[in-house]
N, C-alpha and C positions, 0 to 999 in steps of 0.2 A: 504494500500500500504506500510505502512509504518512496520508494522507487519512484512508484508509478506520478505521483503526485510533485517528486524532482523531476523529471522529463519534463512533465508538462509546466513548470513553472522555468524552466529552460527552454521550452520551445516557445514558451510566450516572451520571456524576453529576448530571444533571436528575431523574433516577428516586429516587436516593438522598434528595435536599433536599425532593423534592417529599412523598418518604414519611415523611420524618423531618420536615414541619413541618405534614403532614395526623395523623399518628398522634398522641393522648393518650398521655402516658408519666406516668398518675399512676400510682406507684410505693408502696404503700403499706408501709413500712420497720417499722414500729412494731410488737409483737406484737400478738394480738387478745388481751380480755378474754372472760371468761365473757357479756357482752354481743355481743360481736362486735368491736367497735370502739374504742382507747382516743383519746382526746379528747385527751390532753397530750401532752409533747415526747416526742422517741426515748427519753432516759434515763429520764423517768417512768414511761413505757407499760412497759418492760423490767425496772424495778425489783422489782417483784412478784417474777417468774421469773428471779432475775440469780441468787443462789444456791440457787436449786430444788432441783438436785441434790445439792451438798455438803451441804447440812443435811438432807435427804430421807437419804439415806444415812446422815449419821452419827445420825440421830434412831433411822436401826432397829437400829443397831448398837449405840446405849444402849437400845435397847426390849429388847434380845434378853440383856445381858448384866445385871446385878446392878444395876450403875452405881452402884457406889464402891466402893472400895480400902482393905481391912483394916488395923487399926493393926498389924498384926504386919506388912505390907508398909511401913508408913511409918515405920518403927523406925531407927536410927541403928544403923550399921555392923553392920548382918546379912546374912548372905551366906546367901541361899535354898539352895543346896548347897554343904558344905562340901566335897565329893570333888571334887577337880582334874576337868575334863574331863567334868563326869557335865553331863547335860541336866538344863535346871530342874523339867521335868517328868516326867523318868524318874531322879528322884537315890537311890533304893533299892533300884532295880532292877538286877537281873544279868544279866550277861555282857560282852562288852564293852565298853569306856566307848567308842571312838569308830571303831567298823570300819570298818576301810580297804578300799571292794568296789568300787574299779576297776579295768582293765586296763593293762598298760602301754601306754604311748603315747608320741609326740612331744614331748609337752605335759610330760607329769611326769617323762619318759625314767630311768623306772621307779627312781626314789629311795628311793621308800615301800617298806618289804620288804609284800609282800601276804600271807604264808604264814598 
């Protein structure tokens, strides 16, 4: 038994070396170009696309908004809403400043009066 199970663990490692030193492992790491192919190192080929995203994004997020900020926003010690509790973009509005519309529970073990 003990034979039989040397063999076989010698024939699989013959198999393994033999395949792993017939096989090509060119591994091509690098991104592709609009060519197909980049010519320079990992970090060059990658540079292009390294912040692709973050700046793609924040680009549309200034496309979409004004992109700049009012002097009345840049003014020294102005407070956007002066009502305690009011939202900065609901501060004229009525009803109540901060409804409280949950259940009791475990969690808040019901402190808040909800009425």
């Amino acid at each position: 038994m003990f034979r039989v199970s040397f063999l076989f663990l010698c024939f699989l490692l013959l198999v393994t070396t033999t395949l792993a030193l017939t096989t090509n492992f060119d591994i091509d790491f690098a991104s592709r170009s609009s060519s197909g192919k980049c010519n320079g190192s990992l970090g060059q080929c990658d540079l292009d696309s390294e912040f692709l995203l973050d700046s793609e994004v924040s680009r549309r997020i200034l496309a979409g908004t004004s992109g700049y900020i009012s002097y009345g926003a840049l003014s020294a010690n102005r407070v956007p809403c002066s009502t305690a509790g009011r939202s900065y973009y609901n501060c004229r509005g009525s009803g109540a400043i901060n409804p409280y519309t949950r259940g009791c529970g475990r969690i808040t073990k019901c402190a808040r009066d909800t009425s």
